[in-house]
N, C-alpha and C positions, 0 to 999 in steps of 0.2 A: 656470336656473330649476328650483326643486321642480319636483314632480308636484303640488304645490298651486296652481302658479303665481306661485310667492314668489322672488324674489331676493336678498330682503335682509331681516335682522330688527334691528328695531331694539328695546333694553330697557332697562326703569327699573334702576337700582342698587340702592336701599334695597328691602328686599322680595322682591325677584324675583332680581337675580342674588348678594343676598346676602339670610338670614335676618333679617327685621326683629327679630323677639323678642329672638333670643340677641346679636343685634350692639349694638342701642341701647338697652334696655331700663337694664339694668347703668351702660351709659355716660350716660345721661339722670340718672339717680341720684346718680352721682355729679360732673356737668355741675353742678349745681343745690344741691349741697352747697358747692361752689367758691365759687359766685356771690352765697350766702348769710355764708360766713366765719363758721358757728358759731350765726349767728340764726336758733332754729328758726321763729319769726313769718315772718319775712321768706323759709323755704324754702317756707314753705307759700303765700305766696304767689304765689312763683314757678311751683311746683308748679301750682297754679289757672290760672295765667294759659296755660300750655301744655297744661293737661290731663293733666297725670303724676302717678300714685297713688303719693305716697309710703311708705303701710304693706303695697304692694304691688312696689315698684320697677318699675313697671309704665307705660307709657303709653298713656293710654285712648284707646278705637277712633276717638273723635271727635279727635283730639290732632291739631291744626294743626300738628304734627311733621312726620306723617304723611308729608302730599304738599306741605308748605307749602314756599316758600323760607325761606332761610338768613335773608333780609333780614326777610321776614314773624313767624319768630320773635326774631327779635334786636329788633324793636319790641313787642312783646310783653313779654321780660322785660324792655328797657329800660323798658317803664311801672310797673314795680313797683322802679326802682332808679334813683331821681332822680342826677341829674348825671352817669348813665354816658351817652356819646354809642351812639346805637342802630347808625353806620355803625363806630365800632371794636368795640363789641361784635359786633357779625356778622362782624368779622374776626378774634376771638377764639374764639367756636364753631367757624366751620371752621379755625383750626389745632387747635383741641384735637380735632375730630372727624376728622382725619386720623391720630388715631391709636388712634381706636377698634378694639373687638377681632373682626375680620371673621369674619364664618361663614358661608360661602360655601354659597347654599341644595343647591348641588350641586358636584359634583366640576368644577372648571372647565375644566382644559385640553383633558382628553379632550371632553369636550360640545361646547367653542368651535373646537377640531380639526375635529370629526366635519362641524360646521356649514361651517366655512369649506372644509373637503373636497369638499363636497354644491354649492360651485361660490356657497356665500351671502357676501355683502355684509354685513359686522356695523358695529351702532351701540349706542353707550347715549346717553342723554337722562338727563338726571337734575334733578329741584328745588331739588338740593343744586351746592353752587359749583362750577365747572370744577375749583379747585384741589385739589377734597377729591377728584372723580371721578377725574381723574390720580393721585392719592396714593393712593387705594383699590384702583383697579386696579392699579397698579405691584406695591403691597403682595403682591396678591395674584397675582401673575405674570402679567397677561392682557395687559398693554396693548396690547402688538404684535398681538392678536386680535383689535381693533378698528377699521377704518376709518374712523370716526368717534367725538368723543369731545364732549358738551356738557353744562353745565349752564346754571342757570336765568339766570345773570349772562353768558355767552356770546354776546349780542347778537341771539339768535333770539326770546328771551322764556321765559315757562315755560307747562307743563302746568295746567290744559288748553288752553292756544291749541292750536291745530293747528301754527303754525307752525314752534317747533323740531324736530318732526315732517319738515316739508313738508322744511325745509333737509336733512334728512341724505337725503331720494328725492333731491334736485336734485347734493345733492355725487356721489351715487351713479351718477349718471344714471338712476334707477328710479322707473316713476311708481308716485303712491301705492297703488294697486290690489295692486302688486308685493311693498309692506313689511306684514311683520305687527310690531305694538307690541305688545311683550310686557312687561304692569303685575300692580302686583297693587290699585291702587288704583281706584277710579273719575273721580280725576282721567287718571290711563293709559289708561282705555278711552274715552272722552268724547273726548279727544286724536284717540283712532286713528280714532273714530269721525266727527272733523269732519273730519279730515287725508285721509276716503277709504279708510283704510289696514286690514288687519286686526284686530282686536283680539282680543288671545288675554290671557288673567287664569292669575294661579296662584295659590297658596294657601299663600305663605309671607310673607305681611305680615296685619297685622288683620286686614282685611275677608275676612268668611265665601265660599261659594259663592251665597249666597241676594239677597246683596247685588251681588256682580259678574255673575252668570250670564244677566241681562238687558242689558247692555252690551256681553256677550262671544260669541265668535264659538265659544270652548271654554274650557273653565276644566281646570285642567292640576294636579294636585297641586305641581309643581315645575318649573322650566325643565328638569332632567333627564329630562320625559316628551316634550319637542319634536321629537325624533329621530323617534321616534315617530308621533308626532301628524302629521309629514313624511312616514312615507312612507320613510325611511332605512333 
């Protein structure tokens, strides 16, 4: 245990342990140009339907992107592209999003070291599919960093239930009290906050501090300030 009394932390992916801006912005952009094949009507459609500023390449702070599942956008633009089926296009986003361009909000190995040094328990949760969490992490060298590894199709549910929460305290043997959930969303904190658990925000996905600071237990410029904020 911290000196905060934490065992384990458990964090979102998109936003938190990686850059939401510089990671999916770019790739939404060009996700959405694919799926259009040249029709600027029909990009802009698509664009609407998920909330992504085309003359911005940008996705807006309201964007069901965000924190939404995989499944919950692939119905989305499957309503703007008759005769595509909405379960194989959800399995076309996560292999092409397994290869987007990651920007790790902070230096990873060293931080996920220091943490599992300090005697912690690591997890990610994510709203994004098991198969892209695996693939993202691989990517980026951490996976063996993690004790736990889940997304939103992984049989716990997604954010906000509490419940894929609750399952990585019980894989861990660590009751919720014990885990801080580290989001940058307010589905992240809502989560940690029915699960029991801590809730800690950072500030590398949309949502400002004005927005999370009421949900959160501390709002953290980056996961690289957790050491920190521990006690380390």
């Amino acid at each position: 245990m911290t000196g905060a009394g934490l065992g384990g932390i458990l964090f979102d992916k998109d936003g938190t342990l990686f850059d939401f801006r510089a990671t999916w912005d770019g790739w939404g952009g060009g996700m959405l140009r694919d799926l259009a094949a040249g029709d600027a009507a029909l990009a802009e459609r698509l664009a609407a339907a998920i909330r992504f500023d085309l003359a911005v390449a940008a996705f807006q702070d309201d964007s069901p992107v965000i924190a939404g599942t995989n499944a919950e956008v692939a119905a989305l633009l499957a309503a703007e592209l008759p005769g595509r089926d909405p379960a194989r296009l959800e399995r076309a986003l996560a292999q092409a999003a397994e290869a987007a361009p990651l920007v790790p909000a902070a230096p990873l190995v060293p931080l996920l070291d220091a943490l599992r040094g300090a005697g912690l328990r690591l997890g990610v949760m994510t709203n994004d599919s098991h198969s892209v969490a695996e693939a993202h992490l691989g990517r980026a060298g951490v996976r063996d960093r993690f004790d736990f590894v889940a997304g939103a199709d992984s049989g716990h549910g997604a954010k906000p239930s509490p419940e894929p929460l609750l399952a990585f305290a019980r894989a861990m043997g660590l009751k919720p009290r014990q885990v801080a959930m580290v989001g940058d969303s307010t589905h992240d904190l809502t989560a940690a906050q029915a699960a029991g658990m801590v809730p800690l925000a950072v500030l590398t996905g949309p949502a400002g501090a004005a927005e999370l600071a009421p949900l959160a237990r501390a709002v953290l410029p980056d996961i690289g300030h957790l050491p920190d904020w521990l006690g380390l």
